[in-house]
Structure formats: structure tokens, C-alpha cells
C-alpha positions in Angstrom: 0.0 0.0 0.0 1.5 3.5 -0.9 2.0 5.9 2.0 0.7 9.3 2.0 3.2 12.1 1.9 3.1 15.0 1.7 5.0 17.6 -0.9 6.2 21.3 0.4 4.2 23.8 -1.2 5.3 26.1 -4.1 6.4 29.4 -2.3 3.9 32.1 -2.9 5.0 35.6 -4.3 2.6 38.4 -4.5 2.9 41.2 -7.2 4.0 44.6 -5.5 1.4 47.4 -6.0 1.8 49.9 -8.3 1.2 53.5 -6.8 0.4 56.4 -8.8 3.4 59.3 -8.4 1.5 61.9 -9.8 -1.8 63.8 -9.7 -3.4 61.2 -12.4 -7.1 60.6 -13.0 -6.3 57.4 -14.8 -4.0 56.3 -12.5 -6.0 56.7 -9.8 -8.8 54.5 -11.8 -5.8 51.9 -12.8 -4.7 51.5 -9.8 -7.2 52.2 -6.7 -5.8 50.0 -4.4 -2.3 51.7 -4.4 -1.3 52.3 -0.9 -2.4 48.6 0.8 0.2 46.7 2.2 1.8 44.7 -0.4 -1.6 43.1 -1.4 -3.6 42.3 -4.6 -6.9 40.9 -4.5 -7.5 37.6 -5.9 -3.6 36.9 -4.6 -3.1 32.9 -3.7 -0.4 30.2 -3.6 -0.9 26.7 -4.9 0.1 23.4 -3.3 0.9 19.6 -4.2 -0.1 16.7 -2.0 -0.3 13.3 -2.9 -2.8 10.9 -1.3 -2.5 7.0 -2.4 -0.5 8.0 -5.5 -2.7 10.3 -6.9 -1.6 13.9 -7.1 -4.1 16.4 -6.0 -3.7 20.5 -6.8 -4.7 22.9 -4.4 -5.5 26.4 -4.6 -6.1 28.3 -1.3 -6.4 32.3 -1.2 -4.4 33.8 1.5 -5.1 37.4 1.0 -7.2 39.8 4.0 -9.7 40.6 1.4 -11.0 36.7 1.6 -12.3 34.2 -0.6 -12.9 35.5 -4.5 -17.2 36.4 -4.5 -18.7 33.4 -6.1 -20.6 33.7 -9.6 -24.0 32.7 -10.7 -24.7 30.5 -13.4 -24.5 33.2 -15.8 -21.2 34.5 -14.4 -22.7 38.0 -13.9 -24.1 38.4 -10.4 -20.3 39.9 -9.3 -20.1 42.0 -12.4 -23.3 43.3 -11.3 -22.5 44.6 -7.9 -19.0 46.2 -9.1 -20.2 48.5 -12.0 -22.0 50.8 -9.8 -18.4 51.7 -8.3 -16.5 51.6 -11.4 -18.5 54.4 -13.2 -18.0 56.6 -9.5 -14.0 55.5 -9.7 -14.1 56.4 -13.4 -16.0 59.7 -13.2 -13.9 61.4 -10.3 -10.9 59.9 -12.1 -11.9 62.0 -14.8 -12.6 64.9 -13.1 -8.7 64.5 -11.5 -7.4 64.9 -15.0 -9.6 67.8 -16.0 -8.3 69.7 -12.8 -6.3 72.6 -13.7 -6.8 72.6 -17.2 -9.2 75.9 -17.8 -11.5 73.6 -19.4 -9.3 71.9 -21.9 -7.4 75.2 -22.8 -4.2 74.1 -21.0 -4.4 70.4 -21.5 -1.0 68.6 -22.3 -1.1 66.2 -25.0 -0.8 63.7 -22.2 -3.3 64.3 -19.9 -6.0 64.8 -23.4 -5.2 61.5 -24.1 -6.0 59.9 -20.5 -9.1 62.7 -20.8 -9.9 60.2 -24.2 -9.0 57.2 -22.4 -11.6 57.8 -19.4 -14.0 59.3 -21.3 -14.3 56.2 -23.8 -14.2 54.2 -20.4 -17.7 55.9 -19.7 -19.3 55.8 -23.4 -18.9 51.8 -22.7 -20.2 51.9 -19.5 -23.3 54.4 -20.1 -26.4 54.2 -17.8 -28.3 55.6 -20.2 -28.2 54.5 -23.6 -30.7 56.4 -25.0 -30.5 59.8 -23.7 -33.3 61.6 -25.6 -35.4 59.2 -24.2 -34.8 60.2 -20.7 -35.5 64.0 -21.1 -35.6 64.7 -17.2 -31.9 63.3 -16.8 -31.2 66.4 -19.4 -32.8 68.8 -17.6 -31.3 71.4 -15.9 -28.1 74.4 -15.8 -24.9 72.1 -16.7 -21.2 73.3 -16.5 -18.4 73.0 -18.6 -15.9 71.5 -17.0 -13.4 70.2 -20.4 -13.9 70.7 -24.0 -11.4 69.7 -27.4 -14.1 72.0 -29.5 -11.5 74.2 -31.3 -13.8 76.9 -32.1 -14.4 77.4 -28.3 -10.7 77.0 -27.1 -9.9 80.5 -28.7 -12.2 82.1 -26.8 -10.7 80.7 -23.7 -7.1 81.8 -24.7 -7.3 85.0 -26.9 -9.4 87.0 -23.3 -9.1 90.7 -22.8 -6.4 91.9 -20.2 -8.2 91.8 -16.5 -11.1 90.0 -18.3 -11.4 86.2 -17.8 -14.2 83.7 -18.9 -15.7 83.2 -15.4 -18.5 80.3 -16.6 -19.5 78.5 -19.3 -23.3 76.3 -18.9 -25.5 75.0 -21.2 -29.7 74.9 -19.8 -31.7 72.6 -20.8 -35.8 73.0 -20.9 -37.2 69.4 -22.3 -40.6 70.5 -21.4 -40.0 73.5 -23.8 -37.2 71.8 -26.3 -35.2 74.5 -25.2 -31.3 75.5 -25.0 -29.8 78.1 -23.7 -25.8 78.7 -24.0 -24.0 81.0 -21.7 -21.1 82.2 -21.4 -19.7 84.3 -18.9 -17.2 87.5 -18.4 -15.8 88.9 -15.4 -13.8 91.8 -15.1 -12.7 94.3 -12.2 -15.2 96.5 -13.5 -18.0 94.3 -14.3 -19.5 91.1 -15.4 -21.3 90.3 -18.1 -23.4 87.1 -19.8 -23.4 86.5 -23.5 -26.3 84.0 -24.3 -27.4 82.2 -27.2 -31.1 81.2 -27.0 -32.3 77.8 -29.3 -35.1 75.2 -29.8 -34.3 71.3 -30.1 -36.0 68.5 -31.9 -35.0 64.8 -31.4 -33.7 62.8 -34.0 -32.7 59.9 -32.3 -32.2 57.9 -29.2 -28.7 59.8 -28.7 -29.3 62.8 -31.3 -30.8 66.3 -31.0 -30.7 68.3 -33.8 -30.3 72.7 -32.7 -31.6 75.5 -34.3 -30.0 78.7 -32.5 -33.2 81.7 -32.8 -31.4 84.8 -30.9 -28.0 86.0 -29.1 -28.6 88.4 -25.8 -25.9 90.2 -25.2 -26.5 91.2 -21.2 -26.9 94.1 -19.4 -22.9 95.0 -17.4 -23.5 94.2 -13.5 -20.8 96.9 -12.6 -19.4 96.1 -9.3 -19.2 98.5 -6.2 -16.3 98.1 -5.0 -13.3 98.2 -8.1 -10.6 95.6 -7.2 -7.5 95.5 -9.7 -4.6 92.7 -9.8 -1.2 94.1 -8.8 -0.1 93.4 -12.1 -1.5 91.5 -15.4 -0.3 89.8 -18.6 -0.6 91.0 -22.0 1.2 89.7 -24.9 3.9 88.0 -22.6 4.5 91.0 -21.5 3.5 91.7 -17.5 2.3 95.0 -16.9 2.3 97.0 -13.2 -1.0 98.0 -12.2 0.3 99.8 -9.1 0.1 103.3 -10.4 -3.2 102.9 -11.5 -4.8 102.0 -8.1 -4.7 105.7 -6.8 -7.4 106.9 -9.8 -9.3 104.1 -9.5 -9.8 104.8 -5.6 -10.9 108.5 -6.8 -13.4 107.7 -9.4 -15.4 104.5 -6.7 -18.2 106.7 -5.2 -19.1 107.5 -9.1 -18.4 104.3 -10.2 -21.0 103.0 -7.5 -23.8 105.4 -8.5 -23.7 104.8 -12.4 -23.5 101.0 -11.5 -27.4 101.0 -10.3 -28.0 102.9 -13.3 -26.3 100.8 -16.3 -27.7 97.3 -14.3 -31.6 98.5 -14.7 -31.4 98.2 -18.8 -32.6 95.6 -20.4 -30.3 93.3 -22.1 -30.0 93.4 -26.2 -31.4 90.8 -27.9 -30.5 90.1 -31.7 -32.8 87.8 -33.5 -30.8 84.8 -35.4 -32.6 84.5 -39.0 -30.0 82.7 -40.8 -31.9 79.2 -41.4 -27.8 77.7 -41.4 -27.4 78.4 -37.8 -27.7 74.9 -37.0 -25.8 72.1 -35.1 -26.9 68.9 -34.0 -25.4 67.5 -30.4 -24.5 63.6 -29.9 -25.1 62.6 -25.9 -22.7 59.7 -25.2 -22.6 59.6 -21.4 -25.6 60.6 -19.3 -26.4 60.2 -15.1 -28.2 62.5 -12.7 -24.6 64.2 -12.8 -22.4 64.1 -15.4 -22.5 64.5 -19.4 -20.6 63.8 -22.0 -21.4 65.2 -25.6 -19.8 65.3 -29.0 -20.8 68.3 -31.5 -21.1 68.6 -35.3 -17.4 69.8 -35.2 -15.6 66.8 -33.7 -15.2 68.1 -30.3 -16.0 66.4 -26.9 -17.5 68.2 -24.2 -17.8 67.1 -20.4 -20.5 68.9 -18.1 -21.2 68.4 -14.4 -25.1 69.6 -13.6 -25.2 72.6 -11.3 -25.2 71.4 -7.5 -23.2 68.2 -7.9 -20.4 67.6 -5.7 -18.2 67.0 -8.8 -18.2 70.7 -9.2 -16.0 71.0 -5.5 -13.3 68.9 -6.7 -12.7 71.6 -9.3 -12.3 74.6 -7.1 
């Protein structure tokens, strides 16, 4: 009769974790367990023993996360529970790599292609396949957070000296088929909204097809209290604003009185007749939170809806 004994088992070596050096959305996403004590889930060793001849393989999980989650017969029931966490993972991941980047304008080639990379991420992983049939989703004042839209990055980068582009938001109406685009200015003197009113009609489950019917230039909020940098640059050139604080401070009481007086005009409209002031708008990525959209002119835009706590990561 053969005796029983037993072999040593194979040492076990688990893979070291990889931690993310830098400030990377897509690392983060890659990689979220960086940080745990030289751990991977799913990590195991395998060992030999022989009983009556017969050699029998082993394999026992030793990791603290425990034993890998068991599948259904349709291998789907663990898949199930984890997608719910990998769109949250892959959203603020996203958001990471938008930080800093003046929506797009001062991308590096490198963080626009993990922008790509996450964003496709999300396109396969969409809650909402068919957007236009979810109309309250769309609803609401949404943010621009990141655009590629090359007709939209020059007004980001070619700004007035002391004038910046303070917001950029897109409101929807579905009960209306409405759109309204904003964009807006801030200056030490003032602010002031530039919007573009237009109706929608659906085309498809992902498609809305916009027809823009007047711009409204708005009425200057002029500010009470005038506030200027201590300097400012202007073609690469920085300019001291020192000297100009003293005749500012002179001119404030005046400045505050014709302020109530410029803010109670109305705003100009300008009606759009031009039946070529169309675009249509391609919704790839919808929740209760976040939006991703392509445009007729090949650029991506992400939006976070007004109120989300995606919004505080960015300030």
C-alpha cells in the first residue's frame, strides 16, 4: 500500500502594487488599491499533496480581502455589484485629470489622451443608452468643466487683459425643447453674460438636432467696490497696475452710483434668421450628474449639472 506524503508547497510571491506618483485621473482609476500593504486581490499560492498515489492540486487564497465572490450560473451576479463603483471611480478619475486645465485650454497632450482614455471608459459603460429618451436626466443648468471643440478654445485663450471667462453652462428645458448657452465675463469692473437662446428637436435615441433663434448680449453688472490685480499679462508682457490704483480709488463713489443705473437696462437681444445656424449634439454619457457630448465639429464636451459635488473637486 502506498504511503501518504506530503510535498512542500510552491512558495507564494505576490505582485507589489503599483502606486500612482503623480496627480493622475487614470491612475488613480488603474490602480485604486495603491497604498495597501503589499496586497492584490484575488492573490493565492498553490500546493501539491499526494494521497495513495494520486496527485491532488490545491489552490487556497491567502489574502485579508478573503475568498474571490462566487458567480451565478451566468457568471454575472459579481459584475453586477461592481459596476456601480466603477462608473463613481471612473468619473472622479476624470474629473482629476480635468483639474487645472481651464477647461481643456491648458491640456498637455498627455493628460488629453487619458481625458480620451476615461472618457471612452464611460461611453462603454453608459447608464443611459438612449439619452433623448430620458429627457428629465437632461434637464437642468450644466457646467463645462473640459472641451477639445476648437472653435471654443480661442475664446478661452485669446481674453481681454483683466477680463477672464468666469462660466461656461449650457440649460436645458425638455418640457420647452429649449437650449440656452452661456457664457460668462468677469472683469474688475464688471460682469457680463453673453447668451445664445435655441429650440431642439429629437432625432434619435442619442441625437438632438439645434436651431440657434437669438443672441442676448446682457446688461454689465458693474461692481461696487473696483478691485485690480497688482499686475497683469498682456502679450507676454507683465504690466504693473500699481500706479493705477490711486485713480481708480478717486473715481469709486461715481463708479457706485452709475452702476445702479447701467444694471436696470434691459439686455440686447439680436434675432438669429440665418436658417444655417444649426448644429446637431450627440449625448454619449448621461447620469443624474455628469454629461458627455460630441458636437457637429468633432469636439468632446464634459459637463457636471449645477449642485453636484463633482463641481467641488474643481475649485
Amino acid at each position: 500500500m502506498a504511503g501518504v506524503s506530503p510535498l512542500k508547497p510552491f512558495p507564494c510571491k505576490t505582485p507589489p502594487v503599483v502606486v500612482a506618483e503623480r496627480r493622475s485621473g487614470l491612475a488613480r482609476f488603474l490602480y485604486p488599491a495603491a497604498g495597501l500593504p503589499g496586497r492584490t486581490p484575488g492573490a493565492a499560492c498553490l500546493k501539491l499533496s499526494s494521497t495513495r498515489g494520486r496527485v491532488t492540486i490545491v489552490r487556497a487564497v491567502d489574502d485579508e480581502w478573503g475568498p474571490e465572490p462566487k458567480e451565478d450560473e451566468g457568471g454575472s451576479a459579481a459584475r453586477a455589484v461592481a459596476e456601480p463603483s466603477d462608473i463613481d471611480r471612473l468619473k472622479k478619475a476624470l474629473v482629476d485629470s480635468v483639474y487645472g486645465t481651464d477647461r481643456g485650454l491648458k491640456a498637455t497632450s498627455e493628460t488629453r489622451a487619458e481625458v480620451v482614455e476615461l472618457i471612452t471608459q464611460l461611453e462603454a459603460k453608459n447608464p443611459t443608452p438612449a439619452p433623448t429618451d430620458a429627457l428629465t436626466l437632461l434637464n437642468g443648468k450644466w457646467i463645462l468643466v473640459y472641451t477639445s471643440f476648437s472653435g471654443l478654445l480661442p475664446l478661452l485663450g485669446r481674453g481681454l487683459p483683466l477680463v477672464k471667462v468666469e462660466e461656461i453652462s449650457q440649460t436645458i428645458d425638455s418640457e420647452n425643447f429649449t437650449v440656452q448657452n452661456s457664457v460668462q465675463f468677469a472683469g474688475p469692473l464688471a460682469t457680463t453674460l453673453l447668451t445664445t437662446n435655441a429650440k431642439f428637436e429629437v432625432r434619435s435615441p442619442k441625437r438632438v438636432q439645434i436651431k440657434f433663434e437669438e443672441g442676448i448680449v446682457g446688461t454689465p453688472q458693474l461692481t461696487d467696490s473696483i478691485v485690480l490685480p497688482d499686475n497683469v499679462e498682456f502679450l507676454g508682457q507683465k504690466i504693473d497696475l500699481s500706479p493705477f490704483k490711486g485713480i481708480i480709488s478717486s473715481v469709486q463713489d461715481t463708479a457706485s452710483s452709475v452702476a445702479k443705473t447701467i444694471s436696470s437696462q434691459p439686455p440686447l437681444k439680436i434675432p438669429i434668421t440665418n436658417s444655417n445656424a444649426q448644429s446637431w449634439l450627440l449625448t454619449t454619457y448621461l447620469d443624474d450628474e455628469l454629461r458627455i457630448s460630441r458636437g457637429d465639429g468633432g469636439g468632446v464636451f464634459v459637463l457636471i449639472k449645477e449642485g453636484s459635488s463633482l463641481l467641488s473637486s474643481l475649485n
